[in-house]
C-alpha positions in Angstrom: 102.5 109.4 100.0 98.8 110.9 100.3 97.8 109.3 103.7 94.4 108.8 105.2 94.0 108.0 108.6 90.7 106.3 109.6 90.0 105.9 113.5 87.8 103.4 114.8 84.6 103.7 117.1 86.6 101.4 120.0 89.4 104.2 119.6 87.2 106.5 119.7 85.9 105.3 122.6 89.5 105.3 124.1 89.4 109.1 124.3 86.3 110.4 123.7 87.4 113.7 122.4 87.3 114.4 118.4 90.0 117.3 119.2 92.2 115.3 121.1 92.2 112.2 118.8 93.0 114.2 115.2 95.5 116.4 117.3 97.0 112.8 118.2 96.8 111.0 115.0 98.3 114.6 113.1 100.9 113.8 115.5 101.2 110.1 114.7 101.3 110.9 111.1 104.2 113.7 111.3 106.2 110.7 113.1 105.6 108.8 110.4 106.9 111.3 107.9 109.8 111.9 110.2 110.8 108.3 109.5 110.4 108.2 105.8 112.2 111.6 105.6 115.8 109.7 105.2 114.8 107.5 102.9 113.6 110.4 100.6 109.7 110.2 100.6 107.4 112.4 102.8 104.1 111.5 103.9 101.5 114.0 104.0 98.2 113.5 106.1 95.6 114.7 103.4 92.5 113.6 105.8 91.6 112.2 109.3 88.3 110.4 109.4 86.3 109.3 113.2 84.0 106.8 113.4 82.6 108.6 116.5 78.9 107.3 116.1 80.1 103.4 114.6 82.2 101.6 112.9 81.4 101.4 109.0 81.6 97.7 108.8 82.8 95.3 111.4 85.8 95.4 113.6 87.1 92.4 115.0 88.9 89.0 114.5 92.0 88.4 113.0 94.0 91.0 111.5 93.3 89.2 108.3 90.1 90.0 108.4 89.5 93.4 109.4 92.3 94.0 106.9 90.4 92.7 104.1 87.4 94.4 105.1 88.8 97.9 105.5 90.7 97.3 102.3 87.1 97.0 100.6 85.6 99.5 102.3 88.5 101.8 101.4 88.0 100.9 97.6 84.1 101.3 97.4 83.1 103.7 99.2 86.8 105.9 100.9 88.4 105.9 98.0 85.5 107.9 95.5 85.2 110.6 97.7 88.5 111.3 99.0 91.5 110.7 96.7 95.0 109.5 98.5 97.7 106.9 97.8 97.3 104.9 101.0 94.9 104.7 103.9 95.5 102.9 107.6 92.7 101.9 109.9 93.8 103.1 113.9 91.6 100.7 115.8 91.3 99.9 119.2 89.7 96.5 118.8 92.7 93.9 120.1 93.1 91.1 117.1 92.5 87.7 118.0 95.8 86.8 116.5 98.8 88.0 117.8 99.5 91.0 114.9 99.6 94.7 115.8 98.8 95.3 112.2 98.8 94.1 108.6 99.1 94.8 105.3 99.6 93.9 101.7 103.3 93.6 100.5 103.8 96.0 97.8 100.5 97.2 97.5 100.8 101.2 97.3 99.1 102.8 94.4 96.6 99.7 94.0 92.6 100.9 94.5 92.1 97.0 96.1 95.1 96.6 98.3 97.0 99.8 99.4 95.9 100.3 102.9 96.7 98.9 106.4 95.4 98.1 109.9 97.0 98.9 113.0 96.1 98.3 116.7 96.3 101.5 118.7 98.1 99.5 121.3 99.8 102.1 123.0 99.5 105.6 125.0 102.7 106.2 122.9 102.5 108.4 119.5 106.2 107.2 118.9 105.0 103.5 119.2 101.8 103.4 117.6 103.6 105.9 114.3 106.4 102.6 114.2 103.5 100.6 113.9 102.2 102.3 110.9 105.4 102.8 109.3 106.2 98.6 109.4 102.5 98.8 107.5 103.6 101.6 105.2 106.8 99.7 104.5 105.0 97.0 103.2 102.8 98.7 101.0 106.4 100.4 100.0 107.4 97.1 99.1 110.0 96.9 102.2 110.1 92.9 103.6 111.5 92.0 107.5 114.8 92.5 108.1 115.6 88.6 108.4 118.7 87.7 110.2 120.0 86.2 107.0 119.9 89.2 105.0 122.6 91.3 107.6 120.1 94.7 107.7 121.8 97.5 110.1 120.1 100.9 110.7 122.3 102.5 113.1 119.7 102.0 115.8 120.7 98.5 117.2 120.8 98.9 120.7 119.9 95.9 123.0 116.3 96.4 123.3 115.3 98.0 120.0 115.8 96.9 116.1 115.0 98.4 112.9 111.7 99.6 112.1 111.0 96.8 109.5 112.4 94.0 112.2 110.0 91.0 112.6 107.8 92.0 115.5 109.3 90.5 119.0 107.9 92.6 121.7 110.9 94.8 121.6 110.8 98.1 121.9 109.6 99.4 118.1 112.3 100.2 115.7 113.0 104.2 114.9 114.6 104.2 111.8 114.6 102.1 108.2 117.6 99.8 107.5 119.9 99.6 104.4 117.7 96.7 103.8 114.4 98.6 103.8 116.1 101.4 101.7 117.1 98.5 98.7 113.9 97.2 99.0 112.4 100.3 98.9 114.1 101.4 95.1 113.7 97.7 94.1 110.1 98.6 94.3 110.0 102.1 92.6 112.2 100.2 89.8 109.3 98.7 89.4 106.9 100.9 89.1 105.4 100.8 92.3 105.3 104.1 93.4 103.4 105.9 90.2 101.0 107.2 92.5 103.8 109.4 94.4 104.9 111.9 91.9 102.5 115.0 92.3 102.7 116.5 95.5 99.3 117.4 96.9 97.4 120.8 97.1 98.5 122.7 100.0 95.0 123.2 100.9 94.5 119.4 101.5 97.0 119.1 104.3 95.7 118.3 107.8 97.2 120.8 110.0 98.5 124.6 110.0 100.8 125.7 107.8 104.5 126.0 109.1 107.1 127.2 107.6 110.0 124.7 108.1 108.1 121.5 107.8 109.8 120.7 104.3 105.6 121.0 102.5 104.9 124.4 100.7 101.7 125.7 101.7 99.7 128.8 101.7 101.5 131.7 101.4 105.0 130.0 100.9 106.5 129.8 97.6 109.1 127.3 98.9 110.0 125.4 102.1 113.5 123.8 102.2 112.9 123.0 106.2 114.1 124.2 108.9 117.5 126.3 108.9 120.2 124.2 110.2 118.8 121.5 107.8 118.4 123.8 104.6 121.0 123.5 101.8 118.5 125.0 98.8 120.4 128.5 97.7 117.3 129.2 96.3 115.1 129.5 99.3 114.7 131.6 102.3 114.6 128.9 105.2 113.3 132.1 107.5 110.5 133.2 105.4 109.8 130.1 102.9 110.1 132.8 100.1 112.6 132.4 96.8 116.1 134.5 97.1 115.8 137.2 95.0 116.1 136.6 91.2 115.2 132.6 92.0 112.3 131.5 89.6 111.9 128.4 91.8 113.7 125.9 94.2 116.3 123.2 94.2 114.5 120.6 95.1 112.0 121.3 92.1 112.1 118.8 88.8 112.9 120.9 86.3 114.5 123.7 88.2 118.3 124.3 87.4 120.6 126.5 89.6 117.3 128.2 90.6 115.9 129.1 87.3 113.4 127.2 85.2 114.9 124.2 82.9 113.8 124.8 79.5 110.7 123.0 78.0 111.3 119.6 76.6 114.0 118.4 79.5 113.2 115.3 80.7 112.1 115.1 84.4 110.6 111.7 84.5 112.0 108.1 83.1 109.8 105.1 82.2 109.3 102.5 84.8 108.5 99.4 82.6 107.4 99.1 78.9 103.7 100.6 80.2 105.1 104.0 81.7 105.8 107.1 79.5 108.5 109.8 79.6 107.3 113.0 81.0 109.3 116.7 80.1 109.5 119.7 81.4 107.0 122.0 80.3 109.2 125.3 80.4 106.5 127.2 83.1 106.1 125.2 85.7 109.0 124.2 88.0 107.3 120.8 88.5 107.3 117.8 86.3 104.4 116.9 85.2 101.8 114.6 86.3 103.0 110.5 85.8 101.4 109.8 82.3 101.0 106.2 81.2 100.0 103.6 78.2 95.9 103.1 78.2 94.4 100.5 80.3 94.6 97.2 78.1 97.3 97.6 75.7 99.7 94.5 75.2 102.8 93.9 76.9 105.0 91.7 78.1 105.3 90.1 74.7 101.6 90.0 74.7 101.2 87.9 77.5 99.7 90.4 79.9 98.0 94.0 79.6 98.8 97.4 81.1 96.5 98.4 83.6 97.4 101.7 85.9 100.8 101.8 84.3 102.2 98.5 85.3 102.7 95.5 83.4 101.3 92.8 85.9 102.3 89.0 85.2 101.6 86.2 87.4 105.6 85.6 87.1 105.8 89.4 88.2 103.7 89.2 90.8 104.9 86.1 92.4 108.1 87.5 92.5 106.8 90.4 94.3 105.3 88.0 97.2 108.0 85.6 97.6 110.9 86.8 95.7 113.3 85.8 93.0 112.7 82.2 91.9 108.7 82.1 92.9 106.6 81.0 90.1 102.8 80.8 89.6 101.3 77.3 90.0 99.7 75.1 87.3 96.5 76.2 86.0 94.9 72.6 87.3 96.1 73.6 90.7 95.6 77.3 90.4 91.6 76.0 90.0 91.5 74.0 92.5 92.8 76.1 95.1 90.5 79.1 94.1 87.3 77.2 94.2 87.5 76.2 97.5 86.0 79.2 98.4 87.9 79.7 102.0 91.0 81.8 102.9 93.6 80.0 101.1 91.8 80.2 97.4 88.8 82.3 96.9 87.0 85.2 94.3 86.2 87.8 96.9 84.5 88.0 100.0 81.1 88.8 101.1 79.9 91.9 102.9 79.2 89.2 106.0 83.2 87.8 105.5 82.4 84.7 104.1 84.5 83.8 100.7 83.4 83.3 97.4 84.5 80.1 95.9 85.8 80.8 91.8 83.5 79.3 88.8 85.3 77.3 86.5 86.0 80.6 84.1 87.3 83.0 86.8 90.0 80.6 88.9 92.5 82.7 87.2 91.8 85.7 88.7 90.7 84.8 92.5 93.5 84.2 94.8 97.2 84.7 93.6 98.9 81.1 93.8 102.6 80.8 94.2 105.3 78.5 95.1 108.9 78.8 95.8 111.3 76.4 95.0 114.3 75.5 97.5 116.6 72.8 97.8 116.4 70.2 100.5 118.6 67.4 100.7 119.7 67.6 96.9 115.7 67.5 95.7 113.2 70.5 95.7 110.8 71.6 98.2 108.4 74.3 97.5 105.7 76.7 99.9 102.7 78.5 98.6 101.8 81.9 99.4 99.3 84.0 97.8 97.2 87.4 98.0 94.6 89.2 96.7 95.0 89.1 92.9 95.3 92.6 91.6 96.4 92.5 88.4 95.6 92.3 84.4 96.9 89.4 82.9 94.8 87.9 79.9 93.1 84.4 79.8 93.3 84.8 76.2 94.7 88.1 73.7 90.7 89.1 74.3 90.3 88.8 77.9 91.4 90.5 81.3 90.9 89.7 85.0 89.4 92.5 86.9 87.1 92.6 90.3 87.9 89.0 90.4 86.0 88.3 87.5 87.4 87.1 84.0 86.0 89.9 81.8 86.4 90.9 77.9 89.0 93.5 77.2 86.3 95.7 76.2 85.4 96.3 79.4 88.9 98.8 79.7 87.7 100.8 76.4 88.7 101.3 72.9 91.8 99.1 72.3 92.7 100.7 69.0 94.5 103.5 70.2 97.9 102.9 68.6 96.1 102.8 65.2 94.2 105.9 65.9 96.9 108.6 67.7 100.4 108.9 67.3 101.1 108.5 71.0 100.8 104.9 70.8 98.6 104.7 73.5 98.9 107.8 75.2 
């Protein structure tokens, strides 16, 4: 995960000192990696950015809101200059709600929605980086460890749960549960985590390089980490060199017993009919970068359209919010929630917060309405929940949702591909 972190003028203000804060949020990051680490993803702090002079837009209310207004921030003007997978706000602005933080469930990779906000609401880096990490987890697809779903992380002592636990005022959580880890592949199943497969430039990494952090950087041509946790025979833990005679290292794609794996192998699988195969290309010792069908082509038996390599239904998406069994409301209701034009159905927000209530031809794509169906007393009950609709699925073969708006297809490009390359829409 390619992680920005974004520092507010009132935490600024906190410290006062542009040293002191990066050398604390560098810390607050590596934390953060330290608990993904187990689970098998690293996050790597690819930029810090002060709002030492101001804040960029306005900091304070609910959660809800500063969330939604960092999130379009991050999209319009963050995420043009400075590339990453996922980007969390450090404020010191206390929420009017209760929430430390906030974030979108299953949102990493998205332009619209991966990002987060979290109170700096402690002197502790160990507490603040759980903070973040609950956040990241939700972008990750991870949901609270409810007491029905029996989660255990090894770390249950009296006063402390799991680092996805509900928040209680307890003492933050230090590692993932077996929950969070099935929730967690659930979500990469599904094509979640596209973003995640190349592994950034070594130059882009906030910090000095260290051999032993598990990240090859300058002058390294492998890190395995430090020596009592090495087990690559390829590498030199000591010097973060190759053994002699090792073309590259075990932990490398298309790397075999330390030598290259011959071109064509396959490194990569398909997640979901709009992701491609990717192969080894018999030089490098990495796969290659996550290649998938152009923007618009047709899947889900025509019912929806690719877009950033994921097939997104309402169905699907529905499913991602509220689980196995939610379901997308009527279209009647579906329009009359969205043109409301307040927090519960809306097409976007203004730059001053207020929402934008959906015309007749966009309710579709405003708001994502869902209800779940349970049983109560022998009948069926049912609760909506909904977020920011990111996603492609057509009002008709010809037309797609995106910005909120109902657009033609056209707008994504040619759509003949298939008929014009044998790639099929590569």
């Amino acid at each position: 995960v390619e992680l920005v972190m974004v520092v507010d003028h009132a935490a600024f203000q906190n410290y006062r000192d542009l040293q002191r804060i990066r050398t604390r949020t560098l810390d607050i990051a590596n934390q953060v990696d330290a608990f993904f680490q187990p689970l098998g993803v690293r996050v790597a702090l690819v930029a810090v950015e002060v709002w030492s002079e101001g804040d960029r837009f306005a900091v304070g209310g609910s959660a809800r809101a500063v969330l939604e207004r960092f999130l379009r921030w991050r999209q319009e003007e963050l995420l043009p200059r400075l590339p990453h997978d996922n980007a969390q706000l450090l404020t010191g602005v206390h929420f009017e709600d209760i929430s430390v933080g906030m974030s979108t469930q299953g949102s990493m990779c998205s332009p619209a929605r991966s990002g987060g906000v979290v109170m700096d609401h402690s002197i502790s880096v160990l507490v603040v980086a759980s903070t973040v990490a609950h956040q990241l987890g939700h972008s990750l697809g991870m949901s609270h460890d409810s007491a029905g779903r029996f989660c255990d992380c090894g770390d249950l002592r009296q006063d402390r749960g799991c680092i996805m636990a509900s928040p209680t005022g307890l003492t933050p959580g230090l590692s993932f549960s077996n929950c969070s880890r099935q929730d967690l592949e659930r979500s990469l199943r599904r094509g979640r985590g596209r973003c995640l497969s190349n592994i950034p430039e070594p130059q882009r990494l906030v910090g000095s390089p260290r051999c032993g952090n598990g990240f090859v950087e300058l002058n390294e041509t492998c890190d395995c980490g430090l020596s009592l946790e090495c087990t690559d025979p390829c590498c030199n833990s000591s010097s973060c060199q190759l053994m002699p005679g090792a073309e590259c290292s075990s932990g490398d794609a298309c790397c075999q017993d330390c030598q290259l794996r011959r071109a064509g192998h396959l490194c990569r699988e398909p997640l979901g009919e709009c992701d491609l195969p990717e192969f080894c290309d018999g030089v490098s010792p990495r796969c290659p970068p996550d290649a998938f069908l152009q923007d618009g082509q047709p899947c889900a038996g025509r019912h929806a359209v690719c877009f950033g390599g994921t097939c997104a239904t309402y169905e699907g998406q529905c499913q991602q919010l509220l689980g196995t069994g939610a379901s997308p409301v009527s279209s009647s209701c579906l329009a009359s929630l969205n043109a409301k034009g307040d927090e519960r159905g809306h097409c976007g927000q203004l730059p001053n917060g207020s929402y934008i209530a959906c015309a007749q031809r966009d309710a579709g794509c405003g708001m994502l309405q869902c209800h779940e169906h349970w049983r109560v007393g022998g009948g069926k009950g049912a609760v909506g929940g909904s977020r920011g609709a990111d996603a492609m699925p057509p009002q008709t073969p010809w037309q797609v949702c995106l910005q909120q708006r109902c657009q033609d297809i056209s707008v994504l490009g040619d759509q003949q591909c298939q008929s014009k390359c044998h790639g099929h829409g590569v």
